[in-house]
NUZA-42776 format. One record per residue (C-alpha): x, y, z; residue in three letters. Coordinates in steps of 0.001 Angstrom, whole numbers, plus 500000, padded with zeros to 6 digits. Layout:
// residues N
+--------+--------+--------+------+
!     c1 !     c2 !     c3 ! rest !
+--------+--------+--------+------+
!      X !      Y !      Z !  ala !
...
+--------+--------+--------+------+
// end
This chain:
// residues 436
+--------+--------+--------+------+
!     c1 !     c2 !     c3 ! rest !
+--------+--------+--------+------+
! 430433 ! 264735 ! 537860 !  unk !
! 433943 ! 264224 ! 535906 !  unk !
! 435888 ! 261216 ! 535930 !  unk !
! 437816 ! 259915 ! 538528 !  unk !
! 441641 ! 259716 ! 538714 !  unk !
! 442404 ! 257623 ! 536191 !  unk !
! 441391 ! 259655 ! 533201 !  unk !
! 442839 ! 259452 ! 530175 !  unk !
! 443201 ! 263059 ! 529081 !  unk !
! 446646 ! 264606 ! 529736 !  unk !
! 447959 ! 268166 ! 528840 !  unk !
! 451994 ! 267466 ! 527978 !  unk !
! 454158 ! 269911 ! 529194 !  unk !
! 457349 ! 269933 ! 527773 !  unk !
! 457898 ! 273215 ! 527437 !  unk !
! 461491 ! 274235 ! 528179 !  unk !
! 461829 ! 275924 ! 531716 !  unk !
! 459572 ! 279070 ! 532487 !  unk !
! 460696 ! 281522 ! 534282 !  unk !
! 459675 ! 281715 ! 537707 !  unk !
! 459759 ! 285457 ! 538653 !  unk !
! 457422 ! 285264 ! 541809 !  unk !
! 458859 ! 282780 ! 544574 !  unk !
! 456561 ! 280765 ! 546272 !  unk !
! 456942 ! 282511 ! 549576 !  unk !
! 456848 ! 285983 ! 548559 !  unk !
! 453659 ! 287679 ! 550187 !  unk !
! 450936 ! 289766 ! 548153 !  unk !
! 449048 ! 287769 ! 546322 !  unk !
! 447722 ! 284237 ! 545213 !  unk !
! 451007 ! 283781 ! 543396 !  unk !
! 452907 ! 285697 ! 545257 !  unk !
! 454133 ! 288553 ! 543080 !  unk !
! 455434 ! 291003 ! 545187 !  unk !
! 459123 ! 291531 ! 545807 !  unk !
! 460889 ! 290668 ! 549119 !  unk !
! 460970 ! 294161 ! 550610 !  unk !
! 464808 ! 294902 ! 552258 !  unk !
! 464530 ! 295445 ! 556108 !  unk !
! 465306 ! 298450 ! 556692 !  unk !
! 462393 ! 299606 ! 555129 !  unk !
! 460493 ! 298110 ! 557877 !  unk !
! 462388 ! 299563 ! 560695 !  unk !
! 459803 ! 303395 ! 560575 !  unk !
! 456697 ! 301277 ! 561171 !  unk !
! 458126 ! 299594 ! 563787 !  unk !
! 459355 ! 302668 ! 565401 !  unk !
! 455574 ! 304361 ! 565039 !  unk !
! 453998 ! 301305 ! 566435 !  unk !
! 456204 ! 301190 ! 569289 !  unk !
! 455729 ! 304745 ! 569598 !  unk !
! 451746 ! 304447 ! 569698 !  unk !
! 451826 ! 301791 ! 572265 !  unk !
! 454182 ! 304073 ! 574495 !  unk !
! 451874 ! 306609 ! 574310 !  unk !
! 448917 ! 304694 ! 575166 !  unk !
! 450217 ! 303195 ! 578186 !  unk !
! 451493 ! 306417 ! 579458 !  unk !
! 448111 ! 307980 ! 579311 !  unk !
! 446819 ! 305228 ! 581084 !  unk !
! 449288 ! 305061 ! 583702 !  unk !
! 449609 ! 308748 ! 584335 !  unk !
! 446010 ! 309568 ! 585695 !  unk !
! 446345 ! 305749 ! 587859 !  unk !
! 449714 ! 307178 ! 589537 !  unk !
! 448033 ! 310655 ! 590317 !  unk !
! 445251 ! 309631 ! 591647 !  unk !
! 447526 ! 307546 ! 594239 !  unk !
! 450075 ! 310620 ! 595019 !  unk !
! 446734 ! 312953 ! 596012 !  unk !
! 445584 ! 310172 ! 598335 !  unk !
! 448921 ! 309328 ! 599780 !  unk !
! 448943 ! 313413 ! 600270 !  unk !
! 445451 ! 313762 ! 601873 !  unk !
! 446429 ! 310871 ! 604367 !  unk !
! 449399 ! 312882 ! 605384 !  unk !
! 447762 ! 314866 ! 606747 !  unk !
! 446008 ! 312414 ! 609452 !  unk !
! 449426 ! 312496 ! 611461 !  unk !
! 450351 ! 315285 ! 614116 !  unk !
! 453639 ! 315149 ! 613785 !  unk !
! 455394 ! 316921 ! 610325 !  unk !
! 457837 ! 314231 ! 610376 !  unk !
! 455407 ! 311296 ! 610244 !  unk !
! 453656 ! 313000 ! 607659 !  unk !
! 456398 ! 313413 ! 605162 !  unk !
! 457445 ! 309461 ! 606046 !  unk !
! 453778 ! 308577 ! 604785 !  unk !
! 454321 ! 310460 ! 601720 !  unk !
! 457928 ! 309168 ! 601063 !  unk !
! 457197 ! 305467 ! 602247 !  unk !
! 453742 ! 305494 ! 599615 !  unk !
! 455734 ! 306549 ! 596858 !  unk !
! 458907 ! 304280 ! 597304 !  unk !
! 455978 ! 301493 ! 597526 !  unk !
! 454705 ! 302818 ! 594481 !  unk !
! 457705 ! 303324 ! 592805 !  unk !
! 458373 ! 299180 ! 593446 !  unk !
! 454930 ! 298123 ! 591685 !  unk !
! 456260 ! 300679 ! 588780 !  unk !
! 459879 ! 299948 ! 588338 !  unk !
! 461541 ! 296998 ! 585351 !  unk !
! 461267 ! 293112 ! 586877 !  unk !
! 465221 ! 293430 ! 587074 !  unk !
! 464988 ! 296494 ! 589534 !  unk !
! 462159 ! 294713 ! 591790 !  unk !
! 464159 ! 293245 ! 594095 !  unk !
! 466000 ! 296259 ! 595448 !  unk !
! 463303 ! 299013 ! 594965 !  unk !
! 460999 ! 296523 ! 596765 !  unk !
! 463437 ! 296526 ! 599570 !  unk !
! 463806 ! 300028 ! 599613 !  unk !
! 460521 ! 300213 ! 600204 !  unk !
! 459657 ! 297406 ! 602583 !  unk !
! 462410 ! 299236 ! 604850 !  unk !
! 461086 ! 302421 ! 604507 !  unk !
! 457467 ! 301457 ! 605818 !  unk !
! 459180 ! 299445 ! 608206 !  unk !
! 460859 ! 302460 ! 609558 !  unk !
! 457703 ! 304748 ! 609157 !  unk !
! 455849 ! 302273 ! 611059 !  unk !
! 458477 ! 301955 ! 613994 !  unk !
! 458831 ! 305874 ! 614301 !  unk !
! 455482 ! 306744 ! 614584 !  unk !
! 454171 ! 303693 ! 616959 !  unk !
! 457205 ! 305303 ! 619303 !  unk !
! 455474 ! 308655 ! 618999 !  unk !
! 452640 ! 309509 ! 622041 !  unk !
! 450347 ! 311682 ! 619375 !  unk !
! 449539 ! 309300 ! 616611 !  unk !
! 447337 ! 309232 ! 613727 !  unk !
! 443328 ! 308802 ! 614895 !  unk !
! 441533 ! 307538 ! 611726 !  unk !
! 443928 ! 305608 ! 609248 !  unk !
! 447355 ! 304015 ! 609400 !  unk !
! 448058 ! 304666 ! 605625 !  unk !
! 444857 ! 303008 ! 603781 !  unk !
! 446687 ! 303519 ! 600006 !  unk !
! 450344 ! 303074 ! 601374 !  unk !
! 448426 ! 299071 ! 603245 !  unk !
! 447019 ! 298467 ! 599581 !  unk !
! 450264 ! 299257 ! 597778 !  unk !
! 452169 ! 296950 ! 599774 !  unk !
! 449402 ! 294020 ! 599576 !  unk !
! 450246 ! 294952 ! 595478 !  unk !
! 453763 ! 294256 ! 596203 !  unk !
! 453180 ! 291006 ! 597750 !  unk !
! 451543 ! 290145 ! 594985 !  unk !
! 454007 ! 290937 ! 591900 !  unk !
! 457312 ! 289352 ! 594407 !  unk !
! 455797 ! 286090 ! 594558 !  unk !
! 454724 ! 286451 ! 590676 !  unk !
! 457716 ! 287560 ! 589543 !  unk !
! 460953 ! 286723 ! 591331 !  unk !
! 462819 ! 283744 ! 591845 !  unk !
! 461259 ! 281696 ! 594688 !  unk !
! 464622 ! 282010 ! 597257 !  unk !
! 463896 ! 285606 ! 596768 !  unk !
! 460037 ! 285399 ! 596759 !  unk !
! 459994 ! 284089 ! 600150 !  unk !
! 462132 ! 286233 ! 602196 !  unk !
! 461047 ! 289469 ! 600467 !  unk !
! 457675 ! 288233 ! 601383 !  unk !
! 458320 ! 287625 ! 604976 !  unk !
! 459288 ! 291235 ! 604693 !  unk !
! 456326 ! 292483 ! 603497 !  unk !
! 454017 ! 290389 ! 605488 !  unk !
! 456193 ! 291999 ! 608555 !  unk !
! 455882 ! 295101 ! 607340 !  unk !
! 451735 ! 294975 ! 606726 !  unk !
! 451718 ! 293317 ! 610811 !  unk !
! 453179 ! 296532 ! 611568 !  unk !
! 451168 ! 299499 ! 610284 !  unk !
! 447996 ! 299107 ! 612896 !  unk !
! 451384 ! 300427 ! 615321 !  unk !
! 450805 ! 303936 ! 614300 !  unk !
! 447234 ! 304337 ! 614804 !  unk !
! 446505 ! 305769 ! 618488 !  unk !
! 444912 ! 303568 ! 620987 !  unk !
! 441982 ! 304086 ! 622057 !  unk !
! 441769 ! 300596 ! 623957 !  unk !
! 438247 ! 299788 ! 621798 !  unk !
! 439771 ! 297246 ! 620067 !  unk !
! 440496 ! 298296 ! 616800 !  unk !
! 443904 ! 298073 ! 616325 !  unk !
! 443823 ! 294437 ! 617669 !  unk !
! 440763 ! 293986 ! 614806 !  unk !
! 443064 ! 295074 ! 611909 !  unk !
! 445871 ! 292922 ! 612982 !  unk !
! 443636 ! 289841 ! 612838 !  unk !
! 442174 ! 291344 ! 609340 !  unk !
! 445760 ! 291913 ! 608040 !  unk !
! 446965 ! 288664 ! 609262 !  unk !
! 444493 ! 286497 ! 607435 !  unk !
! 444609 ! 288491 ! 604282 !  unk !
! 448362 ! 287609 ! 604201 !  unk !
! 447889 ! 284095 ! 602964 !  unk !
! 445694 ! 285674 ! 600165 !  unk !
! 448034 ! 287670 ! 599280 !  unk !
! 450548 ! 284316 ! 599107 !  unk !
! 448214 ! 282706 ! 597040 !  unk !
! 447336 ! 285403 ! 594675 !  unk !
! 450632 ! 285719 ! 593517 !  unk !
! 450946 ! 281783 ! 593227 !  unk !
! 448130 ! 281398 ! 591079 !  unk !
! 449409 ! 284629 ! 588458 !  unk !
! 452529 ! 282904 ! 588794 !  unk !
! 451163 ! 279978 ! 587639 !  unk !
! 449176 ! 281617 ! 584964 !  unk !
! 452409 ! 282922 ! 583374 !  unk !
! 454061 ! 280063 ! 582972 !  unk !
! 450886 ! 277988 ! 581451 !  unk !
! 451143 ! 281399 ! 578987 !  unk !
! 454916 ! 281205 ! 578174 !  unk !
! 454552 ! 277171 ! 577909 !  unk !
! 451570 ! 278198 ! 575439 !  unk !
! 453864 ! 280342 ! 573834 !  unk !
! 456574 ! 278228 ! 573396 !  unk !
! 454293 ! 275827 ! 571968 !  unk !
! 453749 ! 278301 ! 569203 !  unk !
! 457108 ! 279071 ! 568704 !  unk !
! 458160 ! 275124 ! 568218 !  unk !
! 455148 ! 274735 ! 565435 !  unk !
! 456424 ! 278050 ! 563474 !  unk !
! 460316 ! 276725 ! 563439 !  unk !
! 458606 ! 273169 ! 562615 !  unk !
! 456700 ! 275085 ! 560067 !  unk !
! 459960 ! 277115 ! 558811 !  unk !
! 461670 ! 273957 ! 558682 !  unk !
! 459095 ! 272877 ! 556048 !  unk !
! 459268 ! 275435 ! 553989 !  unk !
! 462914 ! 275553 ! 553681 !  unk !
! 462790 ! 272272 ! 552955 !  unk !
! 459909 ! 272608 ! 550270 !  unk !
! 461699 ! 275882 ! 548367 !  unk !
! 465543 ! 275056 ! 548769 !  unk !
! 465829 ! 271395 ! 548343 !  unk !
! 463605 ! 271667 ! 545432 !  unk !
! 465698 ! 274295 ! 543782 !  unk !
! 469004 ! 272926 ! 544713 !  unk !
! 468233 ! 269455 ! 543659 !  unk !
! 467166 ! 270557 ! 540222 !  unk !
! 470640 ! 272596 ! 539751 !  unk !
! 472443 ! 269226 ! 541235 !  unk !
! 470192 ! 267520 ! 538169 !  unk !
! 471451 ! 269839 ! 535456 !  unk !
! 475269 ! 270394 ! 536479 !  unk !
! 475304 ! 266345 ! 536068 !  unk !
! 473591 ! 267039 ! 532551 !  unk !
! 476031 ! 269213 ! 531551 !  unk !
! 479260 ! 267686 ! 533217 !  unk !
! 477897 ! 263910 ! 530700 !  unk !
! 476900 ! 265884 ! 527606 !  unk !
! 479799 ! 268844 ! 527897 !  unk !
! 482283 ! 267375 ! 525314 !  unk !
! 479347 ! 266338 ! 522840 !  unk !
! 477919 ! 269009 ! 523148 !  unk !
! 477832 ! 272293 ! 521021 !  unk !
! 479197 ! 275421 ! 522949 !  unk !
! 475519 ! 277168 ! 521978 !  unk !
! 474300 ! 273902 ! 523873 !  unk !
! 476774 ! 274028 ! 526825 !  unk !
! 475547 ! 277779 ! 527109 !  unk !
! 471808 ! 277243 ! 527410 !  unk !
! 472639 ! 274108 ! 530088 !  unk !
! 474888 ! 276885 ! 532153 !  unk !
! 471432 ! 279231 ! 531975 !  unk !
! 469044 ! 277036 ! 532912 !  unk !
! 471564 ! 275972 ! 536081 !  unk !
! 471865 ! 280000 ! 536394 !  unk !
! 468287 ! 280514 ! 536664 !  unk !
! 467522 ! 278027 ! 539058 !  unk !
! 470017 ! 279184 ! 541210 !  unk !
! 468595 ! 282649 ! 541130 !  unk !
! 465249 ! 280910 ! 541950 !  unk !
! 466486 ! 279380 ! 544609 !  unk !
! 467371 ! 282981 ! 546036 !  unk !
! 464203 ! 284453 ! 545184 !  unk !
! 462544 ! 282155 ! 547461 !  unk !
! 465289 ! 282243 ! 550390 !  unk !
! 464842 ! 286425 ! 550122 !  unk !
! 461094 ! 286002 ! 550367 !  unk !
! 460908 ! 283916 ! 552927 !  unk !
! 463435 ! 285608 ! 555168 !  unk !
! 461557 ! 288967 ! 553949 !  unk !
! 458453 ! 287456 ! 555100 !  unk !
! 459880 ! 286681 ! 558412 !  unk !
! 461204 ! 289955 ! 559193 !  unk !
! 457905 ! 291905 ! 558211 !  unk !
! 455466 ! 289646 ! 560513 !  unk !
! 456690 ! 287128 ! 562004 !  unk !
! 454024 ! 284593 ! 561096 !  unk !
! 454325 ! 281668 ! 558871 !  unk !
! 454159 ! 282446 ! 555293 !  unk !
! 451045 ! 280458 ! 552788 !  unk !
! 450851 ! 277049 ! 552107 !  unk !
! 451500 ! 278059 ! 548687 !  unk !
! 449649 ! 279498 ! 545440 !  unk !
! 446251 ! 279446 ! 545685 !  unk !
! 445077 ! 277799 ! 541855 !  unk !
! 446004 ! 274350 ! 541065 !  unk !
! 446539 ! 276211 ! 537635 !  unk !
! 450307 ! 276928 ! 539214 !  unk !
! 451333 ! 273272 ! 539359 !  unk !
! 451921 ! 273802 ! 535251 !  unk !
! 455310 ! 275512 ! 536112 !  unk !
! 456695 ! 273015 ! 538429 !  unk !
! 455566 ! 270325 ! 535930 !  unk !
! 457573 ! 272602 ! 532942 !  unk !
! 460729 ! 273352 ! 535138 !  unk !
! 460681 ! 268926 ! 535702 !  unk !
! 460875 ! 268492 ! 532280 !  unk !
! 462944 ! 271624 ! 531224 !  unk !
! 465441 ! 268965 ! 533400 !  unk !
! 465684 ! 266462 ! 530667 !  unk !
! 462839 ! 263674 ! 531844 !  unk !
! 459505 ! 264331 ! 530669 !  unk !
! 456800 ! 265291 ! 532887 !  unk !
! 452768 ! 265413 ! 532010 !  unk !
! 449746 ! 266960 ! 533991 !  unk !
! 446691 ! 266148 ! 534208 !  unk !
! 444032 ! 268364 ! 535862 !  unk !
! 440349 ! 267570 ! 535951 !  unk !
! 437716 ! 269782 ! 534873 !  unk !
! 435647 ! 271489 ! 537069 !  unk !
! 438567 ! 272127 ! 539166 !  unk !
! 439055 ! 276364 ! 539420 !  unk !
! 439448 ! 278668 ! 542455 !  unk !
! 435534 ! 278646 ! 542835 !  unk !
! 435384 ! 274448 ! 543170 !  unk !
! 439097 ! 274144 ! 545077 !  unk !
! 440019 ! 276091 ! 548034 !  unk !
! 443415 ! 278666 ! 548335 !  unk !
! 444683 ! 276579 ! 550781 !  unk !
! 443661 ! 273039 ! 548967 !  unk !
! 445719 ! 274260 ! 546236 !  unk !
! 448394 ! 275306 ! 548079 !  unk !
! 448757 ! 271803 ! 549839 !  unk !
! 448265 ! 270495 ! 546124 !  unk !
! 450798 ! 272376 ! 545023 !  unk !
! 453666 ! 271606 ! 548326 !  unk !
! 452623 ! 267941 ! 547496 !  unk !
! 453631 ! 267892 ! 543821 !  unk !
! 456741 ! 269964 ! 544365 !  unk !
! 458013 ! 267236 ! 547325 !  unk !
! 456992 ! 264407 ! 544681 !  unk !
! 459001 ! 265942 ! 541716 !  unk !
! 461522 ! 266607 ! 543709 !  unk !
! 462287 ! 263319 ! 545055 !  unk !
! 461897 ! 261735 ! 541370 !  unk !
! 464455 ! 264538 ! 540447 !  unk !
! 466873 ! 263061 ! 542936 !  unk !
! 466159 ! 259127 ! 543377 !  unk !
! 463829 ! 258383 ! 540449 !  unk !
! 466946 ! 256972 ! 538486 !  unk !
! 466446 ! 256034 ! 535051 !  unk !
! 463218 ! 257512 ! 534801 !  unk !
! 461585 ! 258189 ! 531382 !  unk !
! 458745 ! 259639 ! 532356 !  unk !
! 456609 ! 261503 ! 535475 !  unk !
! 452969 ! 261882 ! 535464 !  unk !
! 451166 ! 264257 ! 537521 !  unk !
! 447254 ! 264127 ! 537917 !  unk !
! 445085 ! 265970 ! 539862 !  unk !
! 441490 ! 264845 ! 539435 !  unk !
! 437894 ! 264269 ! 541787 !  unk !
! 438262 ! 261061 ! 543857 !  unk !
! 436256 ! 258716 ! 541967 !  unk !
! 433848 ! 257225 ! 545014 !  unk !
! 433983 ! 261065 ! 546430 !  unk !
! 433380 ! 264021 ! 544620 !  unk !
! 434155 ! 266478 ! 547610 !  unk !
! 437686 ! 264917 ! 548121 !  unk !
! 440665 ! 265991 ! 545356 !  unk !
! 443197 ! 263149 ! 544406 !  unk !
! 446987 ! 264227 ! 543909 !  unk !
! 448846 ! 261253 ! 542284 !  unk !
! 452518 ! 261980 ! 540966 !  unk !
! 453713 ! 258504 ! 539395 !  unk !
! 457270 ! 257728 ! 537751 !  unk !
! 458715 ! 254598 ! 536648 !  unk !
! 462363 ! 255239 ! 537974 !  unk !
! 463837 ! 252194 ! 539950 !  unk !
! 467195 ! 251824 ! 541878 !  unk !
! 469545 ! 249174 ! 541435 !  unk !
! 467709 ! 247799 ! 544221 !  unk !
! 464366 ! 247543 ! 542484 !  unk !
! 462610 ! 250348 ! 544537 !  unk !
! 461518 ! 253387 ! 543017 !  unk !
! 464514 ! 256500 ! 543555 !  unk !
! 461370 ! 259165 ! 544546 !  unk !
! 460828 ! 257235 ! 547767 !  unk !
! 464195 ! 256503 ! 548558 !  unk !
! 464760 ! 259527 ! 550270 !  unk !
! 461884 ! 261298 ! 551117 !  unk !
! 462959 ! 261547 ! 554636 !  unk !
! 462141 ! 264468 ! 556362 !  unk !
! 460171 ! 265795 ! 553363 !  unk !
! 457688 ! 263176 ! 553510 !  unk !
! 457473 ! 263027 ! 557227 !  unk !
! 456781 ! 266999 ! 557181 !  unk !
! 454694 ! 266635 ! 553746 !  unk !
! 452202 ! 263844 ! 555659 !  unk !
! 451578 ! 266120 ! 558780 !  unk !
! 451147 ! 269376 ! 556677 !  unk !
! 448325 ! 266975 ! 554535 !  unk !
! 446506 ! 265514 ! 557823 !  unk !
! 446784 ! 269005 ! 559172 !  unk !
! 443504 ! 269488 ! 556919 !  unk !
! 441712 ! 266871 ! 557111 !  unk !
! 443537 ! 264823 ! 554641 !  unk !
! 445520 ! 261281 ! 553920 !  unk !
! 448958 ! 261028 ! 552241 !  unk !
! 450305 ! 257425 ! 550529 !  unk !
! 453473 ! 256464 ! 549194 !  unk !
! 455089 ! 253501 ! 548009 !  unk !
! 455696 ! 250908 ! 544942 !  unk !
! 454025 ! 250769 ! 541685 !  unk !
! 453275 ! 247013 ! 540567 !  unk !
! 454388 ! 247705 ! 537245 !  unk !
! 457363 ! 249287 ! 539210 !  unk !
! 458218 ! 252802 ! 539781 !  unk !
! 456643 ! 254793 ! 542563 !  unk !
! 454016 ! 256742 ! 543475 !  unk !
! 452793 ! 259432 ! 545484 !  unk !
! 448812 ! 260027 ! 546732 !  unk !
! 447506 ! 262659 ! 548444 !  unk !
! 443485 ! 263068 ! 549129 !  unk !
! 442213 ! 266387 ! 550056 !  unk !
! 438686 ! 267811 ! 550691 !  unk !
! 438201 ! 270633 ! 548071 !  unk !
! 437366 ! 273197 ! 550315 !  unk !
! 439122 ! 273918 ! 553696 !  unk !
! 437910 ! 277208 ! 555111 !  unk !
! 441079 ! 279411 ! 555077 !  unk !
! 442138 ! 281039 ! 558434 !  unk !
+--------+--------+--------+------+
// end
């Protein structure tokens, strides 16, 4: 087993400031090295897909509304009368048309078609030769379908009186069956009557359903903006705050400085602002093209070397320290990748607050009492004309998100005062969390 935390071999990195060609958030990789792609190149797929899904629920749907026409046909002809037959037809199909139709059309195709039954219904019970085996069997199930999608689906002042209608409308279909004074009629009334309710609470309980599934998905939504909010955080205040760092560097230093010096300040400012854009393109590039949540970040802990060489390309001096025993095989993708979000939040709040800070060590090691458990401890001795350490006078929001993004997988995040002053940041992590 290696050595715990406090090891004494460190790897200095004070290299000057390596160019970071593949932003964090870019997709495509462990280190993400594929360009943002532009949008429009996306818009074809999405056209296909849509396309595909068109097509499948057309072929679906076609043989379903078919196979309803040919019955509402063969129960046409039940009727005597020519008239009553073609009302069947018509009065099935506007019915149909009203289980068919856009949500924002319901309420006036479902009218048309409550008042066309209606109408059906009161024509032929007026009529002395009426139909002798079946009031409209598909048209009666159609309508017990409407029921059903008005009280799912539109507004409850609605709901109930376009209900009522239908429920009316249902009561009144045994009318054009002909008597035969056996009883029969009177037996589907009852039967229609208490299948009503049902029908009520049916609709209710889909209702119901749909807004425990758009709650669910709004739930999702909130944790993907939380999640965005993160990231932005993460990328842009980190890049920002180290061309904030070096603009003060070179305001200080610009009039003893050489104009070969003054150049190579106005670079390194140039590059990280070019960073910074490389990682706002990727992530809005990764937005567009699925929607999801980008990584937690590259996948070795071999990619915390950079951020540690851009810190001290910023004039304070920054070392790392990483255990051996420690590659992709022994540390999870998505261990790393919290590993890596925790030391970019740490450096970036000694970058900011740390004032007066000479140096900034970094060490990623085994927990000493735990050898399945990583240890992430970024230390400074920066202090505040206060006395407190600059790297946790601000961590704000970035801490806040940076804890729940560690317990998220099982882990523990610590911050606070050194005793021999300066601050320090410690995360512990198990070294393998099963990706998703």
């Amino acid at each position: 087993m290696t050595g715990g935390i406090g090891s004494t071999s460190d790897e200095q990195t004070r290299a000057p400031l390596s160019v970071n060609r593949n932003p964090p958030l870019a997709t495509g990789g462990p280190r993400g090295g594929l360009a943002p792609r532009p949008p429009w190149r996306n818009v074809p797929g999405m056209i296909r897909s849509l396309r595909a899904r068109l097509r499948l629920r057309h072929a679906l749907l076609a043989p379903a509304v078919a196979l309803v026409l040919l019955l509402l046909f063969l129960e046409a002809a039940n009727p005597p009368a020519w008239a009553v037959r073609v009302g069947y037809v018509a009065a099935g199909a506007v019915v149909l048309a009203a289980l068919l139709v856009p949500r924002y059309r319901l309420t006036r195709v479902a009218t048309a078609a409550v008042v066309t039954s209606g109408v059906v219904s009161l024509v032929a019970g007026g009529l002395q030769d009426r139909a002798e085996n079946t009031p409209g069997m598909t048209e009666l199930l159609l309508l017990l379908c409407l029921g059903v999608r008005v009280v799912r689906q539109l507004r409850p002042g609605r709901a109930t009186g376009l209900m009522a209608a239908v429920a009316a409308v249902v009561v009144l279909m045994p009318l054009r069956l002909q008597d035969w004074g056996d009883g029969r009629i009177e037996i589907l009334l009852v039967a229609l009557v208490l299948v009503m309710p049902l029908v009520v609470v049916l609709g209710l309980c889909l209702r119901l359903y749909d807004a425990l599934r758009a709650r669910q998905r709004e739930a999702v939504l909130q944790a993907q903006r939380i999640e965005y909010s993160r990231d932005l955080h993460d990328f842009v205040a980190h890049h920002v705050t180290a061309i904030v760092a070096r603009t003060r560097a070179a305001r200080y230093t610009a009039e003893s400085q050489s104009p070969e010096a003054i150049d190579a300040m106005l670079a390194e400012i140039e590059e990280a602002g070019s960073q910074a854009l490389g990682s706002m393109r990727a992530m809005v590039s990764h937005l567009r093209d699925s929607g999801t949540p980008a990584g937690p970040g590259p996948a070795e802990l071999s990619a915390l070397r950079e951020l540690t060489e851009e810190f001290s390309a910023s004039g304070v001096p920054a070392t790392l320290h990483i255990g051996s025993g420690l590659g992709p095989r022994e540390v999870s993708a998505r261990t790393a990748g919290v590993a890596h979000r925790v030391v970019r939040e740490a450096l970036t709040n000694a970058r900011k607050y740390a004032t007066g800070a000479r140096h900034v060590g970094v060490a990623v090691d085994r927990a000493a009492d735990s050898p399945n458990r990583l240890v992430v401890e970024i230390t400074d001795d920066g202090v505040t004309a206060g006395g407190a350490s600059g790297s946790g006078g601000g961590g704000g929001f970035g801490l806040m998100g940076l804890t729940e993004r560690v317990a998220g997988v099982g882990g523990t995040l610590t911050s606070g005062p050194r005793e021999r002053g300066g601050w320090r940041v410690r995360a512990e992590l198990p070294l393998r969390i099963r990706d998703r």
